[in-house]
NULUM-716973 format. One record per residue (C-alpha): x, y, z; residue in three letters; chain; residue number from 1. Coordinates in steps of 0.001 Angstrom, whole numbers. Example, Ala and Ser with C-alpha at 12.3 -4.5 7.8 and 13.67 -1.06 7.14 Angstrom:
// residues 2
px py pz resn chain resi
12300 -4500 7800 ALA A 1;
13670 -1060 7140 SER A 2;
// end
This chain:
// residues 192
px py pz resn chain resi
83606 -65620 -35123 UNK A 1;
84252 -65125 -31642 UNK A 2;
87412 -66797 -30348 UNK A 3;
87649 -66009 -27054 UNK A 4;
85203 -64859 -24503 UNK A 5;
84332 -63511 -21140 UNK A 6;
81496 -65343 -19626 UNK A 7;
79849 -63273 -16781 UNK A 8;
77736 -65105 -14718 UNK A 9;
75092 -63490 -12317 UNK A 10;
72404 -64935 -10297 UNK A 11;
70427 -62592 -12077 UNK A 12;
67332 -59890 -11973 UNK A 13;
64115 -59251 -13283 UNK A 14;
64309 -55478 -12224 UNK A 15;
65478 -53275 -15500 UNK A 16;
66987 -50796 -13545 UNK A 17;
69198 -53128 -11117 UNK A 18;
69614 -55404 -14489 UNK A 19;
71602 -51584 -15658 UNK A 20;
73135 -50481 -13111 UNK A 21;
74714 -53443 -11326 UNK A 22;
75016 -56484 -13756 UNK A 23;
75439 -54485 -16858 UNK A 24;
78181 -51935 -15256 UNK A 25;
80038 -54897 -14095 UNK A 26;
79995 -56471 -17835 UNK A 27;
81084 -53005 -19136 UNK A 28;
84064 -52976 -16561 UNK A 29;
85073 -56831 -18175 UNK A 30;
84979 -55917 -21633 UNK A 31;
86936 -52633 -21163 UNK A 32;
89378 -54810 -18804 UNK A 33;
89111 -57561 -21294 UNK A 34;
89316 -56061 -24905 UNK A 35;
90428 -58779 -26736 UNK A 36;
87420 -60867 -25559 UNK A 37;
83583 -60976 -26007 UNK A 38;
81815 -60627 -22972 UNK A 39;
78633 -62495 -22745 UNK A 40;
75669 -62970 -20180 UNK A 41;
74295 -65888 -18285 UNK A 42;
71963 -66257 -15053 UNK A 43;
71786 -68873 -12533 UNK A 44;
68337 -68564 -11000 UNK A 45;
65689 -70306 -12716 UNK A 46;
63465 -68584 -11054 UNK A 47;
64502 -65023 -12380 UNK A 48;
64911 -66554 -16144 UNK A 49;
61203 -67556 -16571 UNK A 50;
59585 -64304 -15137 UNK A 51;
62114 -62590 -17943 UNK A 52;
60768 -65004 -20192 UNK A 53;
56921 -64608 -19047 UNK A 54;
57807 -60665 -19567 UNK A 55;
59407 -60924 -23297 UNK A 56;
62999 -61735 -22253 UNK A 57;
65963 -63701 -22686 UNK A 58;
68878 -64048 -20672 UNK A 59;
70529 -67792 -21405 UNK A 60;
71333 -69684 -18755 UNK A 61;
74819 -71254 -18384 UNK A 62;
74534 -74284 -20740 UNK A 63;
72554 -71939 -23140 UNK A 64;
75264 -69290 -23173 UNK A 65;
78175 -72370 -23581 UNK A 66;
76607 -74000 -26717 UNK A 67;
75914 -70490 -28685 UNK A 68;
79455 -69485 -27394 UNK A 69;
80876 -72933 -29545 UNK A 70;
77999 -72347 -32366 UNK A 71;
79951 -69041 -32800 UNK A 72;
83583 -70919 -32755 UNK A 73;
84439 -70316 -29064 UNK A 74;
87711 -71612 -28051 UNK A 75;
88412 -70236 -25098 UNK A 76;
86034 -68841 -22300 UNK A 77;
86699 -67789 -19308 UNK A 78;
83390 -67781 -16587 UNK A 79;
83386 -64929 -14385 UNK A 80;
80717 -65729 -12085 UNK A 81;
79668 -61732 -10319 UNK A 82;
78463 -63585 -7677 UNK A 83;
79438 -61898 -4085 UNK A 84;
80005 -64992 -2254 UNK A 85;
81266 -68457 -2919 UNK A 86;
78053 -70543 -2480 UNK A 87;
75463 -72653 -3681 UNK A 88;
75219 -70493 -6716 UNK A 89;
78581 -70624 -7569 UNK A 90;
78681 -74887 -7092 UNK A 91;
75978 -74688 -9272 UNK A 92;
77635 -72295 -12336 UNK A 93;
80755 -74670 -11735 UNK A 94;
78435 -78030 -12272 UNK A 95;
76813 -76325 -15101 UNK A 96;
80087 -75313 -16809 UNK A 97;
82302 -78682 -16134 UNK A 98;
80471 -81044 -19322 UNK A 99;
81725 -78168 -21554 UNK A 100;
84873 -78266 -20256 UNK A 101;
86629 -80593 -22656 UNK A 102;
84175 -78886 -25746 UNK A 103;
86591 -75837 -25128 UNK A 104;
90595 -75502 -25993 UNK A 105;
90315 -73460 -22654 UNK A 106;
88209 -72928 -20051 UNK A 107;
89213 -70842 -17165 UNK A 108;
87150 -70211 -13458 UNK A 109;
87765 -66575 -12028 UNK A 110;
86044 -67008 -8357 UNK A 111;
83548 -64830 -6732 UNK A 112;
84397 -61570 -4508 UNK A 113;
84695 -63177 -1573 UNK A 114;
86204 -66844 -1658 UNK A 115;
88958 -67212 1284 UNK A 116;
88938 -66138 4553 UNK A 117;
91545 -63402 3861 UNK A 118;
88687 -61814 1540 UNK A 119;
86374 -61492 4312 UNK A 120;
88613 -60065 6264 UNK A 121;
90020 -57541 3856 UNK A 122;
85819 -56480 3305 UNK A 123;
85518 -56090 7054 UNK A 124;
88254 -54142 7272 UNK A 125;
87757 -51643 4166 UNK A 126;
84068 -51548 6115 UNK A 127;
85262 -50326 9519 UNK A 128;
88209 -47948 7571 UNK A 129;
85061 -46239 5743 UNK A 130;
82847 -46067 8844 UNK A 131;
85155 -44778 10753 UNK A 132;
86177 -42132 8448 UNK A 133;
82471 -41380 7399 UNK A 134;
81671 -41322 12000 UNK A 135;
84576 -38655 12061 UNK A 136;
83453 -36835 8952 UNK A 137;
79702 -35917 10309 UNK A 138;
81884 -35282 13924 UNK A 139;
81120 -38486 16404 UNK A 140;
82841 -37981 19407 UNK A 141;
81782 -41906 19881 UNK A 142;
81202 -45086 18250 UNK A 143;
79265 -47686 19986 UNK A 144;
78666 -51180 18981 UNK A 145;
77417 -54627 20670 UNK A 146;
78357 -58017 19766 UNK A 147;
78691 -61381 21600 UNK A 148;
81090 -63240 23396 UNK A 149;
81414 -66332 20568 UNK A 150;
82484 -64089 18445 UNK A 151;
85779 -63937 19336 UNK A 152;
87451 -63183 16228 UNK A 153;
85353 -60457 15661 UNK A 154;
86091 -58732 18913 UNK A 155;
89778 -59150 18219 UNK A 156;
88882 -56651 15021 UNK A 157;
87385 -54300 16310 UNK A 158;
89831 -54029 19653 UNK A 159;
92707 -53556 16633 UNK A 160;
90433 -50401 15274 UNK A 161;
90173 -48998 18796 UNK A 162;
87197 -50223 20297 UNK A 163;
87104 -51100 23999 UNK A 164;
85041 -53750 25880 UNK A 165;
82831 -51216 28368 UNK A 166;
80268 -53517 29606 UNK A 167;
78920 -57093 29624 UNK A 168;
76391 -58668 30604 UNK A 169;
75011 -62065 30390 UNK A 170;
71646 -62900 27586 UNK A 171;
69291 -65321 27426 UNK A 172;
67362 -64337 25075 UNK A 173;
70006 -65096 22189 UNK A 174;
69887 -68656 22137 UNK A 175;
66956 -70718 21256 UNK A 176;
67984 -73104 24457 UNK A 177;
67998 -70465 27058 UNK A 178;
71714 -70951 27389 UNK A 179;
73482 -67876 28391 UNK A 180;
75904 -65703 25990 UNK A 181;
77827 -63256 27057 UNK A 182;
76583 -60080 25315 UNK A 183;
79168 -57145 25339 UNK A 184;
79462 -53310 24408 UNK A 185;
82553 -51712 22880 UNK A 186;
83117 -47961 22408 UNK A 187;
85927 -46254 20314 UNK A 188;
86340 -42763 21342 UNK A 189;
87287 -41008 18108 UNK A 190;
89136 -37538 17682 UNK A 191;
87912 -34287 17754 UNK A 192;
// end
């Protein structure tokens, strides 16, 4: 009987080796996080579960994996979608997931990787932190980088990591009206 349960929800892959090292490392991570629980799979893409199934395989889907979770005496599940962004995928797990809801003593939601702005911003800057250490590493004496003039907020990033407007210049090529956008070059001069 399994109690209680880890459901880890992927969009999913028909490639073996990806299948290994990506979905199934992050499943090994749960259950080692998670002892006390059963960590099962489920997919999201239709299309990816009946080229498994044309090929031999299967992966349940979410409703599948809910009802053999209960067959088994389930109680309490939480669905840990691996998902890296909080999309249509993720809607989708959540509106496969809710008519089981009230089948389970508990049901739990973890969210994916990056759900709220402040998780975007902590990825962008873990990003820069390792490019910059990886530029000064192989010995850059510069980093240079373009971006646009909308894109204010990410200008205001980089300018807190060192980089320095140098240039702009005006682009209509960007836009599919012909407007103009202001196109701009930054440079961080790094140390030697």
């Amino acid at each position: 009987m399994t109690e209680r349960a880890v459901l880890a929800v992927s969009f999913g892959t028909s490639h073996r080796d990806t299948l290994e090292k990506n979905i199934a490392a992050i499943e090994a991570e749960l259950a080692a996080a998670f002892p006390e629980r059963t960590v099962r799979r489920a997919f999201t893409s239709g299309m990816i579960l009946r080229k498994l199934a044309g090929e031999g395989t299967h992966i349940d889907n979410v409703p599948q994996a809910l009802e053999r979770l209960l067959a088994e005496g389930c109680t309490d599940v939480v669905v840990q979608p691996t998902h890296v962004m909080n999309g249509e995928e993720y809607h989708k797990l959540l509106a496969q997931a809710e008519p089981y809801r009230a089948r389970f003593a508990r049901m739990s939601f973890g969210r994916p990787l990056l759900t709220a702005a402040e998780d975007y911003a902590a990825l962008g800057r873990a990003l820069m932190e390792a490019l910059l250490a990886k530029a000064q590493e192989a010995g850059y004496k510069t980093l240079i980088l373009w971006t646009a003039g909308p894109l204010e907020a990410a200008i205001r990033q980089y300018e807190r990591f060192g980089f320095r407007v140098v240039e702009t210049s005006e682009n209509r090529t960007w836009r599919p009206d012909g407007e103009p956008v202001v196109e701009i070059k930054m440079e961080k001069k790094l140390k030697a």
